[in-house]
Phi, psi and omega in degrees: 000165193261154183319157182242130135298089189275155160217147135245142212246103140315116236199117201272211182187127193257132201303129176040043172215106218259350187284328197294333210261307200291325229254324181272347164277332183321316180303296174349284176325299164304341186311294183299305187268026152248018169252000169101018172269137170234022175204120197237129147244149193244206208274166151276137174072046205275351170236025186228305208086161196312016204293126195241020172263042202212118180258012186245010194270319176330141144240177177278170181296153193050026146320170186287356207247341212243325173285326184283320201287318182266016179255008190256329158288335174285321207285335167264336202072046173246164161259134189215116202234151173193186189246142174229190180265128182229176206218123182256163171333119138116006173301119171340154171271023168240345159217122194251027175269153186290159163254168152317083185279183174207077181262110191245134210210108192263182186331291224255001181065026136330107133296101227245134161267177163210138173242161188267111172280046153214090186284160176287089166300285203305001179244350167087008146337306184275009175250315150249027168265161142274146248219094197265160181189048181221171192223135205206111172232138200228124194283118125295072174069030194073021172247136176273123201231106161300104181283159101233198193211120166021278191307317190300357174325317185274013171276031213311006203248319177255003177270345184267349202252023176221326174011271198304307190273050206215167169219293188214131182242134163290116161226089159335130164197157152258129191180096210314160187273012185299318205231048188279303184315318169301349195277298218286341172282351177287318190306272176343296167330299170277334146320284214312297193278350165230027162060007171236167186279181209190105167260086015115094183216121172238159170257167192216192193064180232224126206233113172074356192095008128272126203292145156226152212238027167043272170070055179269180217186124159225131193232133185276166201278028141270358174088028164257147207270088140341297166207139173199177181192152178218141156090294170268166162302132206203144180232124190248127173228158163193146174268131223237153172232149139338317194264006166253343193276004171255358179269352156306288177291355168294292180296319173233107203257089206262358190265336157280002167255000175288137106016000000 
């Protein structure tokens, strides 16, 4: 099959106002699929921004963040994903805080969750997320696209434990310039050791008084940087195959060698 054309669209993000967050990506969006992208990701918490003091943000599955995403996959014939707070169907009545989704919305506006089994404590994330504990990979047009959200990067246990069914995993983040060296050496990393690519979408400008220097990345399964941007708003694009992470792993067969 011929190669898929990915974007990541690096993106600032106006604090807790998600009609302001819809009204400034749509262009984006369309920008990336009119350069020929058919898998577009935007940020984690791409309508809210990272807020983790807030009991009022949630929305239900199939919320305005879920609505935006599939009326923007219908409207290109694109696949288009990013993370918002959803509170999910059937959560107790003594706790109604949202998990972190990660809602990948294909042409026809299908809808795929991933929810983030790993909230931020040092960001105070887990006093208001729930906590996900399912794992979600979606055939993309014959690419297998592995979900997770930001934090889970540093986990390096469950990207290997997915590998073998895995082509490229998405991970959306906010994910402060304090700590900008750990993202892009982390990013890197899970290519390099599990032989797929990694796409890599931070947001940038500045959320709560904190900076984020964005350094999204999309990297092929030899660790090599594709695309990549820092600091502005930016739509990264490059193009990625299936035939190329299995003809990787042909040649290097370090994933039948683990332990």
């Amino acid at each position: 099959s011929a190669p898929m054309r990915v974007a990541a669209i690096q993106h600032d993000i106006v604090w807790c106002d998600r009609d302001a967050n819809f009204a400034h990506l749509a262009p984006l969006i369309a920008g990336a699929a009119a350069a020929g992208a058919r898998l577009i990701l935007l940020t984690e918490t791409f309508s809210t921004g990272f807020a983790t003091d807030r009991d009022d943000l949630g929305e239900p599955e199939g919320g305005p963040s879920s609505q935006f995403l599939s009326e923007q996959a219908r409207l290109h014939g694109v696949w288009v994903g990013g993370s918002c707070p959803e509170i999910a169907a059937g959560s107790p009545a003594d706790d109604q805080r949202p998990h972190n989704t990660l809602v990948l919305v294909a042409p026809d506006g299908t809808q795929h969750r991933y929810r983030k089994i790993h909230p931020f404590t040092f960001g105070g994330e887990t006093k208001h997320f729930r906590a996900g504990d399912q794992f979600v990979t979606v055939d993309v047009e014959g690419l297998r696209v592995t979900l997770f959200v930001c934090y889970d990067l540093r986990f390096a246990d469950e990207f290997w434990q997915l590998a073998g069914d895995t082509d490229v995993y998405l991970v959306p983040a906010n994910w402060p310039e304090v700590r900008r060296l750990p993202w892009m050496a982390l990013l890197q990393a899970r290519a390099i050791e599990n032989l797929a690519y990694v796409i890599g979408c931070n947001r940038v400008g500045t959320g709560n008084g904190l900076p984020y220097s964005g350094d999204s990345r999309i990297i092929d399964p030899l660790g090599e940087v594709l695309a990549s941007a820092s600091q502005t708003e930016s739509i990264l694009l490059a193009d990625i195959s299936a035939e190329r992470v299995a003809e990787v792993r042909d040649r290097f067969r370090f994933l039948q060698d683990r332990r």
